[in-house]
N, C-alpha and C positions, 0 to 999 in steps of 0.2 A: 504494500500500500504506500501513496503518495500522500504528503500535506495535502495536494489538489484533490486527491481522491477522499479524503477523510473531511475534505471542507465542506466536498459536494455531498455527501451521502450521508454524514450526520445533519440532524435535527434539534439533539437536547442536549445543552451542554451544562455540566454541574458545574459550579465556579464555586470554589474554596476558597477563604479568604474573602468573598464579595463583600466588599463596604456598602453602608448606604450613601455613605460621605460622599457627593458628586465631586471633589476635587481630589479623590485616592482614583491611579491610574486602573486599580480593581473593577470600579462604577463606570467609568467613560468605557474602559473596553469592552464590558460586560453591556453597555445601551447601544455600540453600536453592535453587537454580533447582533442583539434584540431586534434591533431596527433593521439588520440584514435577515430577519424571518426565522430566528436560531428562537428556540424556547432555552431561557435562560434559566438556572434552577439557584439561588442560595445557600451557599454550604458557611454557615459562620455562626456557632452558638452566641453571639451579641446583638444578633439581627431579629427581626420576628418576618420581616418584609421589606426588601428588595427590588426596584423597578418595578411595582406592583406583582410582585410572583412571593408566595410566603418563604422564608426562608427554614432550615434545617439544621440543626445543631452540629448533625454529622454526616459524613456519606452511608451510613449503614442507615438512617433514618429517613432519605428521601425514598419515596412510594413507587415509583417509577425510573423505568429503566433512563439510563443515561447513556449517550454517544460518546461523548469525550469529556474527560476531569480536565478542566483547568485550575491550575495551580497558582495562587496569588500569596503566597506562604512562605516564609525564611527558607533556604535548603534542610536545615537542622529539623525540620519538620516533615519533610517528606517523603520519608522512609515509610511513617506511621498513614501518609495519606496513600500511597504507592497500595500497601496491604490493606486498606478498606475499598480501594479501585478494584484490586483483587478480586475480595471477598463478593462484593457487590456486580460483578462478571463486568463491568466497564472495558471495551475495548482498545480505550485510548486512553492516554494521560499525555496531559501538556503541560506543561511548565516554563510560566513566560521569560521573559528577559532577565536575566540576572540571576534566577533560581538553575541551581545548577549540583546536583547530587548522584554523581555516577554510580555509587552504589544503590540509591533505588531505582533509578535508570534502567541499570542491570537488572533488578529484579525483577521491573514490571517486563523488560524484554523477555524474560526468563518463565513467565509468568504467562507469557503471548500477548501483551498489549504492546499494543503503536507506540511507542516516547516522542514526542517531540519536544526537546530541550532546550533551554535559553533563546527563546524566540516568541516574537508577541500574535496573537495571534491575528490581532486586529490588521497588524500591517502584513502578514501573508494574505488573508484574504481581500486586504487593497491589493497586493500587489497580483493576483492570482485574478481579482476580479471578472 
């Protein structure tokens, strides 16, 4: 599978970390995937609701299936989100710009899920448009 191929055929993407704070780059990238026709899901136990979509404490607690995890979370964190993308059969995980943890990397490859690593997502799917 391609970034182009996982742009075009996913639908729902969990976002980890989503702020509601409009000026955290969490919120902007998370309105535009929204505004590009993406169901956007809340993953952040501080949240209750998110771009109008409720949010979710954790990945094990959203009801519905997810496309791809995005990652808006320190790398020191990732390991633990890598293993509920797992659990939760998630077939992608992303991890934007600057989050960068080869050892969960490895595991979610390991694991069979897509990685895409220290890359945003908002500007591949500008640039893929």
């Amino acid at each position: 599978m391609s970034i182009a191929e996982l742009l075009r055929s996913a639908r729902t993407i969990a976002v980890v970390g989503l702020s509601s704070k409009p000026w955290r780059p969490s919120h902007g990238v998370a309105e535009y995937m929204q505004r590009a026709g993406y169901r956007i899901i809340p993953v952040n136990p501080n949240e209750t609701e998110v771009l109008g979509e409720k949010a979710y404490p954790r990945l094990e607690a959203v009801p519905e299936k997810v496309d791809i995890v995005n990652v808006f979370r320190r790398p020191e964190f990732v390991l633990e989100i890598v293993e509920a993308a797992i659990r939760v059969g998630a077939p992608a995980i992303w991890l934007q710009e600057g989050v960068v943890n080869e050892e969960a990397a490895q595991r979610a490859r390991q694991a069979g899920l897509f990685v895409v690593m220290d890359r945003c997502i908002l500007k591949e799917h500008r640039r893929l448009g």
